[in-house]
N, C-alpha and C positions, 0 to 999 in steps of 0.2 A: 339472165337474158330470156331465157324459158319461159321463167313463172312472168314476166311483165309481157311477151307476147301473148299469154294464157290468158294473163286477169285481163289484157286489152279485148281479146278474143268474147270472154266471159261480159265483158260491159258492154260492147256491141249489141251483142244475141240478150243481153236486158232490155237494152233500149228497143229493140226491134219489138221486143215482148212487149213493153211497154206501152209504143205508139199504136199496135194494133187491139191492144187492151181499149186503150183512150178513145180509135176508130169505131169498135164496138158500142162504146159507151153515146158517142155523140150518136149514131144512129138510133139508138134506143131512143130519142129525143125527136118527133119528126117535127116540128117547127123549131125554128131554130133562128130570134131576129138580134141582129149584133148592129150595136148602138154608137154610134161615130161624131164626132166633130167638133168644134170648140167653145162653143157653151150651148148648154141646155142636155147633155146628153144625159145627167142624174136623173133631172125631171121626167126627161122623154123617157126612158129605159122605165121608172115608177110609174108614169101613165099608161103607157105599153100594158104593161104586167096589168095592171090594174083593171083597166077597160078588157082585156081577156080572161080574166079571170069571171071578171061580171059577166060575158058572157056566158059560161061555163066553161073553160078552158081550163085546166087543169095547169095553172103557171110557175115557173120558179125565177125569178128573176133577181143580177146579180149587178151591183151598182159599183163603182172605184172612187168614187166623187169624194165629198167631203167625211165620211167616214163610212168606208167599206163595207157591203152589209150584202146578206142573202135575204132575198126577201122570199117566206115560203108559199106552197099553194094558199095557204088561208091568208096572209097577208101579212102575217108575225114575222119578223124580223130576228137574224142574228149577225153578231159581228163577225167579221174574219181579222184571224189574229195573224197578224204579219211579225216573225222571230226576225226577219230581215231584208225588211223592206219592200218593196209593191217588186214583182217578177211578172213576167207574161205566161209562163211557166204555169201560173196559181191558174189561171182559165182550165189546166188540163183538171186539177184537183176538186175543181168546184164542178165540174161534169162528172166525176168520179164521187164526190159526194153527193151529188145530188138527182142520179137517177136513181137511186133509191125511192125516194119523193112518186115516182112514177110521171113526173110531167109528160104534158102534150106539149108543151112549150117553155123555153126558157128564151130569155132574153137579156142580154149582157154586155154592161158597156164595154167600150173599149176601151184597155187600158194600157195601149201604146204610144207612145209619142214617138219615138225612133222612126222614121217612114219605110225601115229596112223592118221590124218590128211590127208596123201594121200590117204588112204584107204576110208575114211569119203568121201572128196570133189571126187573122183570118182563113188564109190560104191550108194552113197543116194544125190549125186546133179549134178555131169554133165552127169552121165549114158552114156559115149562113145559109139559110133558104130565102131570108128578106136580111135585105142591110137598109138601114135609117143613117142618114146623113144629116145633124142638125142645122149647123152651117157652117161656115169660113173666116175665121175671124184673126187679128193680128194679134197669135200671141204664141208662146213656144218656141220664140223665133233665132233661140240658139239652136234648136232642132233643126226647124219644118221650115227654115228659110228668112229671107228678107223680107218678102212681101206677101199682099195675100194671096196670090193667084201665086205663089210656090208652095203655100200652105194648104191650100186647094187641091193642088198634085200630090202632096207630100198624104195630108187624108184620103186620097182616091186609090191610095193603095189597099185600101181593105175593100175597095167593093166587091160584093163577091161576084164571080166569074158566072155569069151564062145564067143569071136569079135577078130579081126585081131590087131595087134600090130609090128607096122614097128621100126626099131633101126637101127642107126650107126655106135653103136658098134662096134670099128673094134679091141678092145683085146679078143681072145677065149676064154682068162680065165673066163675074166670080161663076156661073150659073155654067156659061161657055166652056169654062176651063174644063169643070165635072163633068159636062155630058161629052168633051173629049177623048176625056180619059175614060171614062163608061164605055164609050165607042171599044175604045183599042182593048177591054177586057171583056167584052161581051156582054156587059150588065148595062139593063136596062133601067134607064133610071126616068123618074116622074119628080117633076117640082108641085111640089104641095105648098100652098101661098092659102094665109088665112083671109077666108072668104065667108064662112056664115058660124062665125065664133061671134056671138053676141055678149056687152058687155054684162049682162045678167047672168049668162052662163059663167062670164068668167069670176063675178063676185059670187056666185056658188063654192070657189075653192074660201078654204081655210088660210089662203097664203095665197099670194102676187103671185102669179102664175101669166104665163107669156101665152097671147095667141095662136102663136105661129108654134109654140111646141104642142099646143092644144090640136090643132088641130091637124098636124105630123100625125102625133098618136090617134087621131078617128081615124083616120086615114089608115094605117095601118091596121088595125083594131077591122074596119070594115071591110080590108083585105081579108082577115081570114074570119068571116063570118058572124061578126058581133055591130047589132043595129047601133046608131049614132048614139039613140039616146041612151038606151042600156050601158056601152063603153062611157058614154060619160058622167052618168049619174056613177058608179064604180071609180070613177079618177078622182071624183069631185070629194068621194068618201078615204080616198088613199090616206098613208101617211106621208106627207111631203120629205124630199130631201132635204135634211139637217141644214144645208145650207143653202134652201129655197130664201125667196128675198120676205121677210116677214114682219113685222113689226109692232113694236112694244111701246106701250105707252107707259109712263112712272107719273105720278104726282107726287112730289116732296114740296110739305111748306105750302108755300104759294107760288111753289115754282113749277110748270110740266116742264117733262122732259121727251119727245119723243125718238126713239133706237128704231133704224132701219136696216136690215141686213142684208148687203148687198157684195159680203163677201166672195159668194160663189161666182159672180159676172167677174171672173180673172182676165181679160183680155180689156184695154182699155176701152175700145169702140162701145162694148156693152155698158160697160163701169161708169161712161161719160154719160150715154143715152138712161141709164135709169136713174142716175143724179141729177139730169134736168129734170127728167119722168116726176121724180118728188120734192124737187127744191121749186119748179118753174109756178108751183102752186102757193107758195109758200111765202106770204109778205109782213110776216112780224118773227121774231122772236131770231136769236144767233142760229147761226149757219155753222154747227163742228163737223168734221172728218175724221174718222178715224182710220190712220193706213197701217195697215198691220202688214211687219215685213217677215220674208223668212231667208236665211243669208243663203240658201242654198239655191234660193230663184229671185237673187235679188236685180237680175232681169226687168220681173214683173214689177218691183217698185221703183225703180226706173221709169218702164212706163207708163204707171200710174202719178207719178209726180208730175208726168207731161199733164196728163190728163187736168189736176190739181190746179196747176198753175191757168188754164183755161179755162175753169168756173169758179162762179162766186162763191165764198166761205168767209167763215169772221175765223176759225181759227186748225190748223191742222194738227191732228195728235199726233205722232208716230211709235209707234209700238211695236211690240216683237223684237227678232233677234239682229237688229242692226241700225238702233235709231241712232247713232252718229253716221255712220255711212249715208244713212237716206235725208237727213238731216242738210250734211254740207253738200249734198246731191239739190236739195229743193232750193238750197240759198245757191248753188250754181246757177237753179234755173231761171231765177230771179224771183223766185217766190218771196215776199214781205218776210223777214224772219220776223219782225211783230206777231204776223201769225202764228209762227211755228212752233211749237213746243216737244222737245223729245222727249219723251216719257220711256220706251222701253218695255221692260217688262214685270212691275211692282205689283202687287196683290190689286185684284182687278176693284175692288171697291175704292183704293184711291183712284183712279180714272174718273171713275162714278164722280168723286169726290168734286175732282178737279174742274168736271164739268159743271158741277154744282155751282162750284165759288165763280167760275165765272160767266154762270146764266143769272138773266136782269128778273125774268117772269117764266119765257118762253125758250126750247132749244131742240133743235132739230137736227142728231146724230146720225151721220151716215158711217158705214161700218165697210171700207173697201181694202181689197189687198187679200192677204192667205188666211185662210182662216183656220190652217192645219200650221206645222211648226213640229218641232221639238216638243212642248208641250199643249201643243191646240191652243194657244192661245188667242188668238181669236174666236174661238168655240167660247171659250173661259167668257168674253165679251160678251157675247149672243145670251149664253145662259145667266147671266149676273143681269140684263133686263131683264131677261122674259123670269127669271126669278122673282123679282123686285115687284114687275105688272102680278104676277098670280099670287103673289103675297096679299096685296093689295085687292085683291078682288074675293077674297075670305072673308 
């Protein structure tokens, strides 16, 4: 009974050691912006980093998004290796590796969705000086709630207490709920709404890049001292996130094919908006979908079948780890099973394949749903174009 009061006694006085090891550590760090919300927060957290570092900002910036990465002062990239699973825990780690680096600033999505958790990994481990809010959207909502002004509250747990807090917010409702909850923590929050993002600026990116995260990040970026155009010639040279929306062209035959990657928009509202964004253009050649599911958020495909059943497509694939599930889910919704086709999870160049045999000339692939999994397979997706296009362009 001794020795288990002792070693209790003994783990205490660690953990005490610990967090004020961790304390020391984020102080060494005096900027310090923590990246929030439900889509865009990879992008925004890479443009952040990016446009301060053009500044001269000495930046380390840390992404959760579609695959896990430090991005360092010069802009080189490495992965982080998770032995068991994504932890909020890892934020302590990655301040512990990475004042070494000597940053002026780090910048770090957030990687909670518990709303007891956002409150945690802000409040006792990234201790913000600016918190970024990208926006509010309907997803997570075995978490953060039924609707969106609960998911609103549920993200308004990380802002940080008695510091500035920037968002894009552009619904007033959704917009009300934030600056309420700003109110009763003491953070002062500013809605940034894209205003002089011109479309030439934004065909400067290498990749479909949103206005409104465009211009979140000047916005921040001109908060700590770096001119418009400086931060954004720097974002414009970034390397996007893996699972920015990008797209591939194939020519086989006499047949194009074009792959759009719109994995990363996980929340349906977004998923819906950037499928009219590239279909509403589009008046020849088949209409594919690909919904790529993972059973462990099969939530999210769910509500992307809603989504599915409410625009135009000639055929939907389904893939990943649950195409019979998502499958009698879309023939519930009353989606045409003419269209549907379950495919699953087979070596990605039958896909390819399938889309082949049944394109006439032309085909227009959207890529929605996870694009992580058990084995990334949707990733597996994305790179089997852009493989195919840069083959092809030797």
């Amino acid at each position: 009974m001794s020795f288990l009061i002792l070693a209790t006694i003994l783990l205490i006085i660690y953990w005490i050691i610990e967090y004020y090891m961790h304390l020391k550590n984020v102080k060494r760090v005096p900027i310090r912006i923590h990246v929030n919300g439900t889509r865009g927060k990879s992008s925004v957290t890479r443009l952040i980093a990016a446009g301060l570092r053009a500044g001269g900002i000495r930046t380390v910036a840390k992404t959760t998004g579609t695959l896990p990465r430090i991005i360092h002062p010069d802009g080189k990239e490495s992965a982080i290796i998770r032995l068991m699973g994504a932890n909020i825990i890892e934020q302590k780690y990655i301040f512990r590796n990475t004042v070494a680096m000597k940053p002026e600033a780090i910048v770090m999505e957030c990687m909670a969705v518990n709303p007891i958790y956002q409150w945690v990994v802000e409040r006792r481990l990234v201790k913000a000086t600016t918190g970024v809010l990208t926006n509010a959207r309907l997803d997570h909502t075995d978490l953060m709630g039924e609707t969106v002004a609960d998911i609103a509250k549920s993200l308004s747990n990380f802002f940080p207490p008695h510091k500035k807090c920037y968002t894009a917010e552009n619904n007033e409702q959704i917009y009300s709920v934030l600056d309420k909850r700003a109110k009763k923590f003491g953070t002062e929050l500013e809605q940034i709404l894209p205003k002089d993002v011109t479309k030439d600026e934004l065909l400067g990116f290498s990749y479909i890049e949103h206005a409104d995260n465009v211009q979140l990040a000047l916005k921040v970026c001109e908060a700590h001292g770096v001119k418009r155009d400086v931060a954004l010639k720097g974002m414009q040279g970034a390397v996007p996130d893996p699972g920015a929306l990008t797209q591939h062209r194939v020519e086989d035959g006499n047949k194009s094919l074009m792959f759009y990657n719109v994995f990363a928009a996980n929340d349906p509202a977004s998923t819906e908006f950037l499928y009219h964004r590239i279909t509403d253009i589009i008046h020849q050649g088949k209409k594919f979908i690909i919904l790529n599911s993972r059973s462990d958020r099969f939530f999210r495909t769910d509500q992307l079948l809603g989504v599915c059943k409410n625009v135009e497509f000639d055929y939907l694939l389904l893939t990943g780890e649950s195409p019979q599930r998502a499958y009698d889910h879309a023939i519930d919704l009353g989606i045409d099973k003419k269209k549907v086709i379950k495919i699953g999870q087979p070596l990605v160049h039958q896909i390819y394949e399938k889309i082949l045999e049944l394109t006439d000339k032309e085909a227009h692939i959207v890529g929605i749903g996870n694009i992580a999994g058990e084995v990334k397979y949707g990733a597996q997706i994305v790179a089997h174009f852009k493989h195919l296009e840069q083959k092809q362009k030797k």
